[in-house]
C-alpha positions as CSV (number, residue, x, y, z in Angstrom):
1,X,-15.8,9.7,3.7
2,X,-17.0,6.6,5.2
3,X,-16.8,5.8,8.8
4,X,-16.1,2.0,9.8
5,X,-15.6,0.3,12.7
6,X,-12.3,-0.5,14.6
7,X,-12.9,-4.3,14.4
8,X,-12.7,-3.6,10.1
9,X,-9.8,-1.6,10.3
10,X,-8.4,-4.2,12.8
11,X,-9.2,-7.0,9.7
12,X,-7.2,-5.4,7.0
13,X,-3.8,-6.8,8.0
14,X,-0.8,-4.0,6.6
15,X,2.7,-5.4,7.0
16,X,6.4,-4.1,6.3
17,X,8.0,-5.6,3.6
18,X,11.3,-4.9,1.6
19,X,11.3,-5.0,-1.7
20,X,14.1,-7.5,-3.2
21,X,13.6,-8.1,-6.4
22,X,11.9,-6.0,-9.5
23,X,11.3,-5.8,-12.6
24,X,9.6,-4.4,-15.8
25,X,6.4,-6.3,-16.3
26,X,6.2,-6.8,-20.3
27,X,2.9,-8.3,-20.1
28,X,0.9,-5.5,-18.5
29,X,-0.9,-3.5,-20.6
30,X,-0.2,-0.3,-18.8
31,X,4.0,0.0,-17.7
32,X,4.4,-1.6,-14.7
33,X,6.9,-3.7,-12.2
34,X,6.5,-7.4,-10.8
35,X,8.6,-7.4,-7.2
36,X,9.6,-9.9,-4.5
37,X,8.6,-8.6,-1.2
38,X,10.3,-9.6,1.9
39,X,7.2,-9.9,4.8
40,X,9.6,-12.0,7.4
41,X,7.4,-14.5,9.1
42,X,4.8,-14.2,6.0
43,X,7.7,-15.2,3.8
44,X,8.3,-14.0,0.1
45,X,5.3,-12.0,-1.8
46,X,5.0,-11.0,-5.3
47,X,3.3,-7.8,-6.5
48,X,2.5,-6.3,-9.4
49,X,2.3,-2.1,-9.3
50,X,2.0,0.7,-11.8
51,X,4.7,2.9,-10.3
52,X,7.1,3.3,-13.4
53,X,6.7,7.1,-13.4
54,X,8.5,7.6,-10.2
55,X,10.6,4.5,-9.6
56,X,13.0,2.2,-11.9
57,X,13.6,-1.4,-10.4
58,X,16.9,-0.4,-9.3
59,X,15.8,2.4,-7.0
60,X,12.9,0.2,-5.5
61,X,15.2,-3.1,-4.3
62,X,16.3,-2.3,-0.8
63,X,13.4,-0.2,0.1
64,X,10.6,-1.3,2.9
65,X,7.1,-0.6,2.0
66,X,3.7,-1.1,3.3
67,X,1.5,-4.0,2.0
68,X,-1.9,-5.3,2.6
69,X,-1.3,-9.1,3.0
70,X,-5.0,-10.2,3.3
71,X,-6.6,-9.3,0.4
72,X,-7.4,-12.3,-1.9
73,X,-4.6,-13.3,-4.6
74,X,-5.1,-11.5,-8.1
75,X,-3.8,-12.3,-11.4
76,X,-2.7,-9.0,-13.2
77,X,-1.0,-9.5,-16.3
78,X,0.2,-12.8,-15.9
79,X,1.4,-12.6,-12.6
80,X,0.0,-14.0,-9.3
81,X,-0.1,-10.9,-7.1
82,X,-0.1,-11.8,-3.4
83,X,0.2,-8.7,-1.3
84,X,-1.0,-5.2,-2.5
85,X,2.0,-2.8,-1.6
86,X,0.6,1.0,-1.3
87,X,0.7,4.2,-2.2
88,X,-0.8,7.8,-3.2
89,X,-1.0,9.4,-6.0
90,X,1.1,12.8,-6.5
91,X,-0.1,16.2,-8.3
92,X,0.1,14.3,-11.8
93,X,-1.6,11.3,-10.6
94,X,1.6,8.7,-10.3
95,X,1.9,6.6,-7.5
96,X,4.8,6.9,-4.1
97,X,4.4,4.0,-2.4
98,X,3.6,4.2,1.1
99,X,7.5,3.7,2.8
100,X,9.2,3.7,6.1
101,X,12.5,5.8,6.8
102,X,13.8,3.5,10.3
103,X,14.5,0.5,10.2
104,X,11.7,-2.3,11.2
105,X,11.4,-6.2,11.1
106,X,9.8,-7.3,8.1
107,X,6.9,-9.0,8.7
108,X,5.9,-5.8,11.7
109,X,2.1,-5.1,11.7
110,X,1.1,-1.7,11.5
111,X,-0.2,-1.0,14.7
């Protein structure tokens, strides 16, 4: 493990979002889901995320997730991903995203 220092930690700006929108991605190579992300005052996101294993789009709309909103804008398989929304890997390696059971503003830094 590395250490850092708070001021990088304090650069790395993780926001609530609620997914919207998603669906499959049929230009990945791997399976995998554009979505809309709702980040309030940050406005609409899209993302692009290998989570098929343990999600279908249906299940993910509605759900409010933590995203990193200041990392630079990628192109992943045709789509222009904005804001990286996390996750950990389980026992077989597929992703649960990072998710928040109480109701928050979108937009809330974590803190």
């Amino acid at each position: 493990m590395q250490i850092i220092e708070w001021n990088d930690f304090e650069r790395v700006e993780m926001r609530v979002g609620t997914i919207i929108k998603a669906e499959v991605n049929s230009k990945a190579k791997k399976p995998a889901y554009v979505m809309e992300v709702d980040l309030g005052e940050l406005g609409i996101k899209c993302s692009s995320a290998q989570i098929t294993v343990n999600y279908t789009p249906e299940e993910l709309i509605g759900k409010r997730v933590l995203c990193v909103c200041n990392f630079e804008v990628k192109r992943i398989a045709g789509i222009k991903s904005e804001v990286l929304i996390t996750g950990a890997p389980d026992e077989t390696g597929a992703i649960v995203l990072a998710e928040f059971n109480l109701p928050l503003p979108n937009g809330a830094r974590l803190a």
